[in-house]
Backbone as a printed PyTorch tensor [residue, N CA C, xyz], in Angstrom:
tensor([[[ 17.4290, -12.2630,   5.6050],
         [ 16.0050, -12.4580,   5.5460],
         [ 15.4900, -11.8700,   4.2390]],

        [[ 14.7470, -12.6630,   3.5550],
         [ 14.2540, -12.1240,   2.1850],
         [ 12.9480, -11.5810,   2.0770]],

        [[ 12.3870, -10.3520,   1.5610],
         [ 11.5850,  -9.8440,   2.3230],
         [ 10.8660,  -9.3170,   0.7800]],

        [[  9.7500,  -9.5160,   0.7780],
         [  8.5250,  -8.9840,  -0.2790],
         [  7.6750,  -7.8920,   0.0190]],

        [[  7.7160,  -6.8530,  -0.4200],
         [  7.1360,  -5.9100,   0.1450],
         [  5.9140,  -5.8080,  -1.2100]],

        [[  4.9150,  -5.5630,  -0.5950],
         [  3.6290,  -5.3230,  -0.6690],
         [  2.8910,  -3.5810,  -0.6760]],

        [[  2.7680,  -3.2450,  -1.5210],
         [  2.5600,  -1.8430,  -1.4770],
         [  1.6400,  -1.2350,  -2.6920]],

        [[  1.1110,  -0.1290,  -2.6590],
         [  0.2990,   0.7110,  -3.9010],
         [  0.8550,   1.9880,  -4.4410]],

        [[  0.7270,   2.0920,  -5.4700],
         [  1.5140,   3.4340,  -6.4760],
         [  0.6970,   4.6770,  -5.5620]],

        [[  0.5460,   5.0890,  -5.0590],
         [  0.4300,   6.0570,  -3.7930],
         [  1.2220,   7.4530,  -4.6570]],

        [[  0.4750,   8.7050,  -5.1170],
         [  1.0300,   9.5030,  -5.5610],
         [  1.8340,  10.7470,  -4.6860]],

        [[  1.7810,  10.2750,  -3.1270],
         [  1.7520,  10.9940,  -2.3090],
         [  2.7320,  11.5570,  -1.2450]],

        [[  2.8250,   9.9840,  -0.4170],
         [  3.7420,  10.1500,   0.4920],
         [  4.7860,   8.3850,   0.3220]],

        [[  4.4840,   7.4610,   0.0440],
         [  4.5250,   6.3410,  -0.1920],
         [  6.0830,   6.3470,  -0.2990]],

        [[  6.0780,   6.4540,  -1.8240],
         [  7.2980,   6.3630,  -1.9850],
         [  8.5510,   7.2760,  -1.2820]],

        [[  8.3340,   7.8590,  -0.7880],
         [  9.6300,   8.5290,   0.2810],
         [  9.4140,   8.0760,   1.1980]],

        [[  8.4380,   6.8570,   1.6560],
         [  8.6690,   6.2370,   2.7050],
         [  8.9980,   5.2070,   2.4570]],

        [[  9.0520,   4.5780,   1.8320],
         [  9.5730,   3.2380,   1.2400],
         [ 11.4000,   3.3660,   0.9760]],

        [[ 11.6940,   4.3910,   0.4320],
         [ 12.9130,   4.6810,  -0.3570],
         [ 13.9220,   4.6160,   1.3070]],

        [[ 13.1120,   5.6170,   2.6620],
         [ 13.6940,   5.4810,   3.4900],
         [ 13.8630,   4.2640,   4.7460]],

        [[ 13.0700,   3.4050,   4.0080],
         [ 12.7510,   2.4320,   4.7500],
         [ 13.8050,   1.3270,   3.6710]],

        [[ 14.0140,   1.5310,   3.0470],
         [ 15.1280,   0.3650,   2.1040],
         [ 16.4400,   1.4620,   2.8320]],

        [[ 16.5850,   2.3190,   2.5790],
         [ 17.9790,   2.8920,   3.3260],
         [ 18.1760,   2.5380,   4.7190]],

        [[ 16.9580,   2.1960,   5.6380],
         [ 17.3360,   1.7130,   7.2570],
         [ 17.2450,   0.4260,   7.1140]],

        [[ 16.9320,  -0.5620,   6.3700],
         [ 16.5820,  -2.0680,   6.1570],
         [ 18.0310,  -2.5270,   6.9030]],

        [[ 18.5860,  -3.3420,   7.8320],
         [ 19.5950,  -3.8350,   8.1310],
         [ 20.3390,  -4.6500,   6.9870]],

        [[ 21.4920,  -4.9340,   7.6100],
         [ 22.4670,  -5.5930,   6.5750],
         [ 21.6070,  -7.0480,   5.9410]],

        [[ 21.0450,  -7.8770,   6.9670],
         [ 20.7010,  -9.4130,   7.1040],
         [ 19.1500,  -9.1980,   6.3040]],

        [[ 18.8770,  -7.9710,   5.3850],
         [ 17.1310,  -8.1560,   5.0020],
         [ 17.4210,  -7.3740,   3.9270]],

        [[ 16.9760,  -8.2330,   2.7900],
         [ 16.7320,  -8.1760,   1.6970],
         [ 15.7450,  -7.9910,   0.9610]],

        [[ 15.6890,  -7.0580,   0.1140],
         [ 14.2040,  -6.5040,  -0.6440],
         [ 14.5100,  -7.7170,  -1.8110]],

        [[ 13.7210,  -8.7700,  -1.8350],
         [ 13.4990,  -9.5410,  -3.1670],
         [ 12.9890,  -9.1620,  -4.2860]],

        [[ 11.4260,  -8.2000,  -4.2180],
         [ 10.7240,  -8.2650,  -5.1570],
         [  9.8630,  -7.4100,  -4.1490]],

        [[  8.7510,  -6.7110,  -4.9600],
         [  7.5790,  -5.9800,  -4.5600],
         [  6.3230,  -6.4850,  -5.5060]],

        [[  5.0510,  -6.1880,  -5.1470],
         [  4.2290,  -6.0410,  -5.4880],
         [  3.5080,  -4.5610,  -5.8200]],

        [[  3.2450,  -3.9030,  -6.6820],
         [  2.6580,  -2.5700,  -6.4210],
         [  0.8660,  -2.6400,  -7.1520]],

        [[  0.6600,  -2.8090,  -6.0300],
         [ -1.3350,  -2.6250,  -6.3430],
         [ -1.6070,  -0.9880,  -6.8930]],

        [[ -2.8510,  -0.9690,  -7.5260],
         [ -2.8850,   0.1030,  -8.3290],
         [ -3.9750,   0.6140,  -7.0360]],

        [[ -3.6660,   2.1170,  -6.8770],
         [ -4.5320,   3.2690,  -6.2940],
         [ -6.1330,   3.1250,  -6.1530]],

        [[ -6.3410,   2.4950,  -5.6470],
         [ -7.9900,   2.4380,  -5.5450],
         [ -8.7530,   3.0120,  -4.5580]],

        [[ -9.2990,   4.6800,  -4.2280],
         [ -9.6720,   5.0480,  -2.9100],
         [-11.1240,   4.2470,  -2.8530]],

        [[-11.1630,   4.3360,  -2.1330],
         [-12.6490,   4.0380,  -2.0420],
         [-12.6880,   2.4450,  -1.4760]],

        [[-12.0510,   1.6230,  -1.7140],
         [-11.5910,   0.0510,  -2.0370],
         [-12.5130,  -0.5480,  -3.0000]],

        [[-12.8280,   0.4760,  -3.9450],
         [-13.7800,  -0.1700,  -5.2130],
         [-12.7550,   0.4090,  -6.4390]],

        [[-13.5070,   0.0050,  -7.7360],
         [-13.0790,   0.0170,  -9.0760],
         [-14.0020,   1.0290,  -9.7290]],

        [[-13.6920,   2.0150,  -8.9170],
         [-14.9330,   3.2290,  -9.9030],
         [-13.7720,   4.3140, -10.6200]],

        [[-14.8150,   4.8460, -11.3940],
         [-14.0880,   5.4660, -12.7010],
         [-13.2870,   6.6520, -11.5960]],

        [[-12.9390,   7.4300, -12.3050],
         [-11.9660,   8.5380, -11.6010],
         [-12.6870,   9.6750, -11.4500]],

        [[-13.9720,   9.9760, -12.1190],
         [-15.0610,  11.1700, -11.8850],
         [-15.7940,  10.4730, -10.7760]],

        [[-15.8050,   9.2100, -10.9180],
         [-16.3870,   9.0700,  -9.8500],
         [-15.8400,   9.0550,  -8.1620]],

        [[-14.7150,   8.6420,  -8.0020],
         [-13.6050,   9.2060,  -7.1520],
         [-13.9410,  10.3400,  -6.9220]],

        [[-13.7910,  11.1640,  -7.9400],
         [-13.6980,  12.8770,  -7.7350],
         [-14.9810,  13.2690,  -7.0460]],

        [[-16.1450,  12.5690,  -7.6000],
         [-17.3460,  13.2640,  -7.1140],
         [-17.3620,  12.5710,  -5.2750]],

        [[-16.8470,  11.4130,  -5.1890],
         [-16.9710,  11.1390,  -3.9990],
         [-16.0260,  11.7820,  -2.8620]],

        [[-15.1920,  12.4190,  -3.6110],
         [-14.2610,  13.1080,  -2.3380],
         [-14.4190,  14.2920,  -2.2440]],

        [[-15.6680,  14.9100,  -3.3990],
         [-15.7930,  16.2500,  -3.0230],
         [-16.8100,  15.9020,  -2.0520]],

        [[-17.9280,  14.9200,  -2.2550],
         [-18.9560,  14.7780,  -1.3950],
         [-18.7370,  14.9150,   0.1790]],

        [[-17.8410,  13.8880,   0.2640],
         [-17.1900,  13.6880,   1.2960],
         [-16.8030,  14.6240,   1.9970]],

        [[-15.6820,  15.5120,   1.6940],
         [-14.5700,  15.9820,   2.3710],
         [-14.9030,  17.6490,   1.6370]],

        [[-15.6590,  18.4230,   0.9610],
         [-15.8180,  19.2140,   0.9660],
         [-14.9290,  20.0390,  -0.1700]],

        [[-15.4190,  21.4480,  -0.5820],
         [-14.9630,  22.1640,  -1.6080],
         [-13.2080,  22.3840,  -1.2430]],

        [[-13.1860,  22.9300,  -0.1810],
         [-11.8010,  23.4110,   0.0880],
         [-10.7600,  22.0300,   0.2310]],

        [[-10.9540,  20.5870,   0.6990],
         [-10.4240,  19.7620,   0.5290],
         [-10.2420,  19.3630,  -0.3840]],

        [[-11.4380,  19.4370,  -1.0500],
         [-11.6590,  19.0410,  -2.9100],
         [ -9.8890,  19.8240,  -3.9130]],

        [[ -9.9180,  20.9880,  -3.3930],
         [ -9.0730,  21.9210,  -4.2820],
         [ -7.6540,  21.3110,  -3.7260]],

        [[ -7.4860,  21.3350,  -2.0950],
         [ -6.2720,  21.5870,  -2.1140],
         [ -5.8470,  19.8940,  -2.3320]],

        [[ -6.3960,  19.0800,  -2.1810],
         [ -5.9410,  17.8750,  -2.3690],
         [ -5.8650,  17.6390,  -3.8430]],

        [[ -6.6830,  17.8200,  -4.8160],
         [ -6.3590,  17.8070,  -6.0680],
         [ -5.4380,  18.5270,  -6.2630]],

        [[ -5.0850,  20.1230,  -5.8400],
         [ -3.7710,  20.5360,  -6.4250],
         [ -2.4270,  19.8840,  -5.9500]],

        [[ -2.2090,  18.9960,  -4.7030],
         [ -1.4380,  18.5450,  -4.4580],
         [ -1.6100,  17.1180,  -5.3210]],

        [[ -2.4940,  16.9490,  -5.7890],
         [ -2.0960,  15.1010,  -6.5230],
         [ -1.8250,  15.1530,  -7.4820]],

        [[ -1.9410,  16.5170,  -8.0970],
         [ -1.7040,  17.1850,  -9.3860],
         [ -0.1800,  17.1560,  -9.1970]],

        [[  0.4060,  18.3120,  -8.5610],
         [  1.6680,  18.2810,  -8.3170],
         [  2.7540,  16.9680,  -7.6770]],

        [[  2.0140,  16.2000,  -6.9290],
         [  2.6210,  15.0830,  -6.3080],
         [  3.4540,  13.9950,  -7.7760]],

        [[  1.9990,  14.1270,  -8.8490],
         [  2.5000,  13.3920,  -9.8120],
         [  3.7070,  13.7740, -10.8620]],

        [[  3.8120,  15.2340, -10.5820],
         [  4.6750,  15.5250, -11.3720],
         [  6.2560,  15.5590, -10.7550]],

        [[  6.6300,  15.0890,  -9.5650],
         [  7.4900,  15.1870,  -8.6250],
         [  7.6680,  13.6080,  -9.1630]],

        [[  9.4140,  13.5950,  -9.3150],
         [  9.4330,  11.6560,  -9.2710],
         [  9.5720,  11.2300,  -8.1330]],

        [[  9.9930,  11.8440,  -7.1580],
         [ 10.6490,  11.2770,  -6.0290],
         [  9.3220,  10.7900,  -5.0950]],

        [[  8.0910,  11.1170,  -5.8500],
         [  6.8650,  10.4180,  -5.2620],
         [  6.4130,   9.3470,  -6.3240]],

        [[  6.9990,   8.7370,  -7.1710],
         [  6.8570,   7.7310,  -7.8020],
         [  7.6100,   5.9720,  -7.0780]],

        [[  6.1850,   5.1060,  -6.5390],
         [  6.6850,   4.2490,  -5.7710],
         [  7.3130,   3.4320,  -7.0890]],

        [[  7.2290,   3.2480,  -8.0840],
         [  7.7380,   1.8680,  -9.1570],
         [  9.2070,   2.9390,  -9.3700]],

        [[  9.3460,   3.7390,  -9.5580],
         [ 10.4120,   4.5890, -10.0180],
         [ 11.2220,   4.2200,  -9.1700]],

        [[ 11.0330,   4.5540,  -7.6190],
         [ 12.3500,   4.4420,  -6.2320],
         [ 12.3030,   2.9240,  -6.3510]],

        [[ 11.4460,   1.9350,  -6.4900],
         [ 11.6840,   1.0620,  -6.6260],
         [ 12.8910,   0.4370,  -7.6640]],

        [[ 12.6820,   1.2380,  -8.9450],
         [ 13.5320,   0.5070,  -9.8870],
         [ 14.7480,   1.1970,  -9.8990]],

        [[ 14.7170,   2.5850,  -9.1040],
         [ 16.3980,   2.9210,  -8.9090],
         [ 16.8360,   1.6340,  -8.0900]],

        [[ 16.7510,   0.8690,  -7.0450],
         [ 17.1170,   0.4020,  -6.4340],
         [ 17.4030,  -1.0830,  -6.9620]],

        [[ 16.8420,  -1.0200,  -7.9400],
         [ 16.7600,  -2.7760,  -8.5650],
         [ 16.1880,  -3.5020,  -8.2670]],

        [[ 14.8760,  -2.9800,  -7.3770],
         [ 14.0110,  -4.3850,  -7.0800],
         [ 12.6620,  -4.9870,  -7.6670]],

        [[ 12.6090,  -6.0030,  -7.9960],
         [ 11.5500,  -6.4050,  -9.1160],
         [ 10.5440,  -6.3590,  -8.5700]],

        [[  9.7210,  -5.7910,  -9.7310],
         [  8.3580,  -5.7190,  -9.5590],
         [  7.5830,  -6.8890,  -9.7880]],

        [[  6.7050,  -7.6590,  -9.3490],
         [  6.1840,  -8.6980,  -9.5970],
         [  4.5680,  -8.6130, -10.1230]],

        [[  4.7760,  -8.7460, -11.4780],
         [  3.2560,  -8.4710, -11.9030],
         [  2.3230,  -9.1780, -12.1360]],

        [[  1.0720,  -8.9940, -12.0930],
         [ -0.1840,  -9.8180, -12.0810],
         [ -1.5140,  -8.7510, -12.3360]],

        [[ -2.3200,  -9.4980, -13.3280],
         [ -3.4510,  -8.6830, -13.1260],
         [ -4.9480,  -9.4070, -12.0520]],

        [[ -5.6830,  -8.5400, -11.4460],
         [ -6.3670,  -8.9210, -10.2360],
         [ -6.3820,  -9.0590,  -9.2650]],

        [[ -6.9800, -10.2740,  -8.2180],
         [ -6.6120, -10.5910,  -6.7930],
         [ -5.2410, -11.0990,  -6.7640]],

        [[ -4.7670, -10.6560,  -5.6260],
         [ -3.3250, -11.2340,  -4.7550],
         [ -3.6530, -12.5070,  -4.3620]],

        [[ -4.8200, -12.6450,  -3.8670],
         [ -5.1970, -14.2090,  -3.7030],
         [ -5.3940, -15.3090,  -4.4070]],

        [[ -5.2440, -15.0050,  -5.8810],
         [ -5.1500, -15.8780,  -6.8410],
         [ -3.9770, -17.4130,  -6.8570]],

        [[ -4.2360, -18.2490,  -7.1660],
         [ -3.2600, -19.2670,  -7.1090],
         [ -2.4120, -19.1940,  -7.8830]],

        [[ -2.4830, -18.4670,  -9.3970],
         [ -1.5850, -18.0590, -10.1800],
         [ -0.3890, -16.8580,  -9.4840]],

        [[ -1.0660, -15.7730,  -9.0390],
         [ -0.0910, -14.6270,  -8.0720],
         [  0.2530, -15.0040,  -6.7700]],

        [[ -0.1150, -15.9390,  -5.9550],
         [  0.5690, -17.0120,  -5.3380],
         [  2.1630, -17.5580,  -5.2820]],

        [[  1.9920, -18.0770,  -6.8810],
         [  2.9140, -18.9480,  -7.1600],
         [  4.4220, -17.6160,  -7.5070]],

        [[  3.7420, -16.6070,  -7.8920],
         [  4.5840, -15.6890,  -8.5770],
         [  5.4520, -14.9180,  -7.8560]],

        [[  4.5920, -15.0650,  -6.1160],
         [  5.3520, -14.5570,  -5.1910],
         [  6.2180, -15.6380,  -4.4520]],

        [[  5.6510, -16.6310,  -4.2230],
         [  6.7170, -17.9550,  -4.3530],
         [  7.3210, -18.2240,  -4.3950]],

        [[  7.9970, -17.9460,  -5.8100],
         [  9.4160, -17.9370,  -6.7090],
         [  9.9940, -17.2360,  -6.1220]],

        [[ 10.1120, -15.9460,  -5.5280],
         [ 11.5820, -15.3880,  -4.6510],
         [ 11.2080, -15.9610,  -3.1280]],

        [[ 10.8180, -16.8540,  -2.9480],
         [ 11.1340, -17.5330,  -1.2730],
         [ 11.2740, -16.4960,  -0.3380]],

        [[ 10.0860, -15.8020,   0.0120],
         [  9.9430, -14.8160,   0.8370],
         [  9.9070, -15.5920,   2.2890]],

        [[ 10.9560, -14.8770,   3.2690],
         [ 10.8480, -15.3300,   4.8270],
         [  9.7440, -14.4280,   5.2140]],

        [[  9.3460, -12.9100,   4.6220],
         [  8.4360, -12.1440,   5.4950],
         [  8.0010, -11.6160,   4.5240]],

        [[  6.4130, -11.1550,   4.2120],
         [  5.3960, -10.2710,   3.7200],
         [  5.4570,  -8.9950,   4.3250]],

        [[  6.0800,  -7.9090,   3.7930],
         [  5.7620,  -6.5590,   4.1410],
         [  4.7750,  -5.5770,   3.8940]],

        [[  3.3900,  -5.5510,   4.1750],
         [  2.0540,  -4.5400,   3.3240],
         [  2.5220,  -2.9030,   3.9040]],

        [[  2.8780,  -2.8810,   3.0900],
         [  2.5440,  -1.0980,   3.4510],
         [  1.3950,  -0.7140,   3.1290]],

        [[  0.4100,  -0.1180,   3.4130],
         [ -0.7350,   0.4660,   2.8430],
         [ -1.3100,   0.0450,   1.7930]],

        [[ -1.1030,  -1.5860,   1.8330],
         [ -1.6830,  -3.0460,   0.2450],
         [ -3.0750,  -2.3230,   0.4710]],

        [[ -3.8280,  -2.7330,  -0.3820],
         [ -5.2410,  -2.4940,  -0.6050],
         [ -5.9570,  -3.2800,  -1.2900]],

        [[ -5.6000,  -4.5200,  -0.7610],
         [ -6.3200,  -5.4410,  -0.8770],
         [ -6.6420,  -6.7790,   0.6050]],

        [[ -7.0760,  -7.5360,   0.5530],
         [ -7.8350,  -8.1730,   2.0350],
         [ -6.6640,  -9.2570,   1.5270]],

        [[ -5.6950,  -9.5960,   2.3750],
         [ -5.0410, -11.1640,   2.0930],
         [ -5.4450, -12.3360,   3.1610]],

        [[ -5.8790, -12.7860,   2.2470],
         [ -6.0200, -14.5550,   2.8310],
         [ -4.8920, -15.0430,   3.4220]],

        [[ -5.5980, -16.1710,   3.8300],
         [ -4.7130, -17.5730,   5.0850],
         [ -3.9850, -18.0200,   4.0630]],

        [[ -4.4010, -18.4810,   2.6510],
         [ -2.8430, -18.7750,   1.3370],
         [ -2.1300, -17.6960,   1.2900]],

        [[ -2.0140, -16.3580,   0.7510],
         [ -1.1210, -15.5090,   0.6570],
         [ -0.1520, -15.2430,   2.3600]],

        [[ -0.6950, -15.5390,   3.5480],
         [  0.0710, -15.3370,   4.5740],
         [  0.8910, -16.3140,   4.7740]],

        [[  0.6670, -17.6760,   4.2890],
         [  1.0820, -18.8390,   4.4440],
         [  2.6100, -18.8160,   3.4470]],

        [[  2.5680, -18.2090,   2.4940],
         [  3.4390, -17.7800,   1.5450],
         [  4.7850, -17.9170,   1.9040]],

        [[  5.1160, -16.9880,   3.1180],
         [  5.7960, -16.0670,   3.4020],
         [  6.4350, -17.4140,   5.0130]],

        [[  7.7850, -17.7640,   5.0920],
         [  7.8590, -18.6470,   6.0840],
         [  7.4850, -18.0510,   7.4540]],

        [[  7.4100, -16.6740,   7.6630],
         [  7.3070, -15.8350,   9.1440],
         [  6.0480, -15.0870,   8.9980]],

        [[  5.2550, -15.5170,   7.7920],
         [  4.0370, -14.9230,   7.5910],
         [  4.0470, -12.8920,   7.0460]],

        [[  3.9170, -12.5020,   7.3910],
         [  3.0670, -11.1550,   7.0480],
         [  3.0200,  -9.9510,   8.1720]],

        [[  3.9190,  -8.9290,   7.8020],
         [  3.3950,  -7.9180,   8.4480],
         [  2.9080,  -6.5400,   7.7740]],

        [[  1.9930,  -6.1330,   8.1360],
         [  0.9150,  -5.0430,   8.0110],
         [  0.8600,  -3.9810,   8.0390]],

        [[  1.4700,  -3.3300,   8.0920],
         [  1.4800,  -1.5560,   8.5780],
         [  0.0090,  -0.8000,   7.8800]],

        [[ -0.2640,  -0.2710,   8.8100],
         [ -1.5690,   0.4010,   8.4330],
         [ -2.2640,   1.4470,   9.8010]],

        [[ -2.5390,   2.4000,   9.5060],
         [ -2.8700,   3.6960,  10.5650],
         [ -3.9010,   3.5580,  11.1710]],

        [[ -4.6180,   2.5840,  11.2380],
         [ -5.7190,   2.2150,  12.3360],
         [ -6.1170,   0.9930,  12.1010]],

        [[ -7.1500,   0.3870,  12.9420],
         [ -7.5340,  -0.7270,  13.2560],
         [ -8.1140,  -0.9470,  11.8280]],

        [[ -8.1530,  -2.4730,  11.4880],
         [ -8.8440,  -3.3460,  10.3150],
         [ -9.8920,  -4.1160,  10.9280]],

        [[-11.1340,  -4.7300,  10.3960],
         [-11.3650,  -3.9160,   8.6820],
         [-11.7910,  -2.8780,   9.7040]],

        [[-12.4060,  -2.0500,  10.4300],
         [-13.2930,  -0.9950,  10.4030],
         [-13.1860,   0.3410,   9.7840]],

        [[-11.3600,   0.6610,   9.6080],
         [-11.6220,   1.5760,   8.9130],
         [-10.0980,   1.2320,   8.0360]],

        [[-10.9800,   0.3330,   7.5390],
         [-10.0410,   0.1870,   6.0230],
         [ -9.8810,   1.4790,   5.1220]],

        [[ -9.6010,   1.2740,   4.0940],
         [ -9.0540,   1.9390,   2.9990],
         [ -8.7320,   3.4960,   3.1930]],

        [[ -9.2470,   4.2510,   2.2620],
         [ -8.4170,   5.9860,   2.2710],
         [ -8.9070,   6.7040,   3.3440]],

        [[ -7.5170,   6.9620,   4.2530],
         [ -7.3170,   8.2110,   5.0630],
         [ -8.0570,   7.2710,   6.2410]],

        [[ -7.4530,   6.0130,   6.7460],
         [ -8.0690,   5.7730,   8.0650],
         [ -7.6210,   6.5970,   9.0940]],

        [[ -6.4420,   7.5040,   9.5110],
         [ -6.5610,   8.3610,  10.5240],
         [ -7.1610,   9.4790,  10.7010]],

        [[ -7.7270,   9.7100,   9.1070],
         [ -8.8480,  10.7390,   9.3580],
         [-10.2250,  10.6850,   9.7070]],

        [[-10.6680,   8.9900,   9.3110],
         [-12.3610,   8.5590,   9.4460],
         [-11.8980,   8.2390,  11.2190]],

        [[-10.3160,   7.6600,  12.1570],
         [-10.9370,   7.9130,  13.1700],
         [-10.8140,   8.9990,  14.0130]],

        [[-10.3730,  10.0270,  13.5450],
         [-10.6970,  11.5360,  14.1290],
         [-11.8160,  11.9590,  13.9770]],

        [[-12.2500,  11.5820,  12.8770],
         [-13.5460,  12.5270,  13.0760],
         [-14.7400,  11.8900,  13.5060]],

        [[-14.4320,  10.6790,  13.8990],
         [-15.6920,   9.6720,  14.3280],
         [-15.1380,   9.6800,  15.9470]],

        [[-14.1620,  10.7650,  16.5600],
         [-13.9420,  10.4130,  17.9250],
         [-13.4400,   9.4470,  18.5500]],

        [[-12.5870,   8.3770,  17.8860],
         [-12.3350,   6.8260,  18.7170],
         [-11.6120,   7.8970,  19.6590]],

        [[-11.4230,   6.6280,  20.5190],
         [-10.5210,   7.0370,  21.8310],
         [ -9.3040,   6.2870,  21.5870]],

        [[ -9.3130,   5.1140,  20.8860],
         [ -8.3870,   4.6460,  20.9160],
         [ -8.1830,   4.1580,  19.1630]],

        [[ -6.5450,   3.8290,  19.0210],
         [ -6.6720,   3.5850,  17.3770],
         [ -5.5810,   2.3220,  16.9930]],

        [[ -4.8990,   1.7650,  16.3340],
         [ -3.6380,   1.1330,  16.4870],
         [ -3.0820,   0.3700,  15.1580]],

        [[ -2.3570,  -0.6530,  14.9450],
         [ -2.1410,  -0.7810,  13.9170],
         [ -2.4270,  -2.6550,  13.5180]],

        [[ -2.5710,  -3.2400,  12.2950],
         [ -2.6000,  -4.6840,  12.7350],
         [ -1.5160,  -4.9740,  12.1930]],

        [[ -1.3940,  -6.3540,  12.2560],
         [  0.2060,  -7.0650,  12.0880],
         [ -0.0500,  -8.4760,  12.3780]],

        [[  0.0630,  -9.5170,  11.3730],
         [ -0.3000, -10.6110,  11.2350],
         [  1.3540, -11.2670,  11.4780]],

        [[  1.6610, -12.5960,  11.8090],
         [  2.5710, -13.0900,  12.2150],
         [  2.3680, -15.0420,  11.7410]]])
């Protein structure tokens, strides 16, 4: 099974989950190619002070520190570099600038004849063309329900908003 994985340069935890997830991949599934979307919290395109000012807003002085000193340090660690574990392993990166939904980045994922779409933590919304892609369609991994609590740290927006219940989606 030829398999496209879908993922973001994540300075964090990402790539040691990925690296261990190509080491359990069975014999019959094949990493073709990846996609790696660039880091966007927020699910907007704002500058990086502006990031900063929104996660101190957010999440407070003492979160402010210790999470910056860890993204500080995260980056300087390779073994949290997702394109790095990627390219020990030999698997191509497939590049494009913009939407995934484009007919041009379409075609680009195409070319390795993907049986399955793998998103790890993508951060971007894929369309009925990009699922169509893929002959078994698309699966999703993601720490709570979509959209409501899309983008950064959905198991933390639903702790602290109380759900009772939380789960994951997975398109087919």
């Amino acid at each position: 099974m030829r398999l496209v994985i879908l993922t973001q340069d994540d300075p964090f935890y990402l790539a040691r989950n990925i690296d261990y997830l190509l080491k359990k991949l069975p014999p019959y599934a094949e990493v073709v190619a990846t996609v790696v979307f660039d880091v966007s919290p927020f699910g907007k395109r704002e500058s990086f002070s502006e990031k900063m000012k929104k996660t101190y807003d957010i999440f407070g002085l003492p979160f402010f520190i210790r999470y910056g000193t860890k993204f500080v340090l995260s980056k300087l660690d390779a073994r949290n570099n997702v394109r790095k574990t990627l390219a020990d392993r030999n698997i191509p990166l497939i590049h494009f600038d913009g939407n995934i939904n484009k007919d041009e980045n379409l075609e680009k994922i195409r070319a390795y004849k993907p049986d399955l779409l793998v998103s790890i933590a993508g951060n971007q919304i894929f369309k009925r063309k990009l699922l169509d892609v893929a002959t078994y369609g698309c699966i999703n991994l993601h720490t709570a329900l979509l959209p409501k609590y899309r983008g950064l740290m959905p198991s933390f927006w639903v702790l602290k908003n109380g759900e009772t219940h939380t789960g994951y989606l997975y398109f087919l």
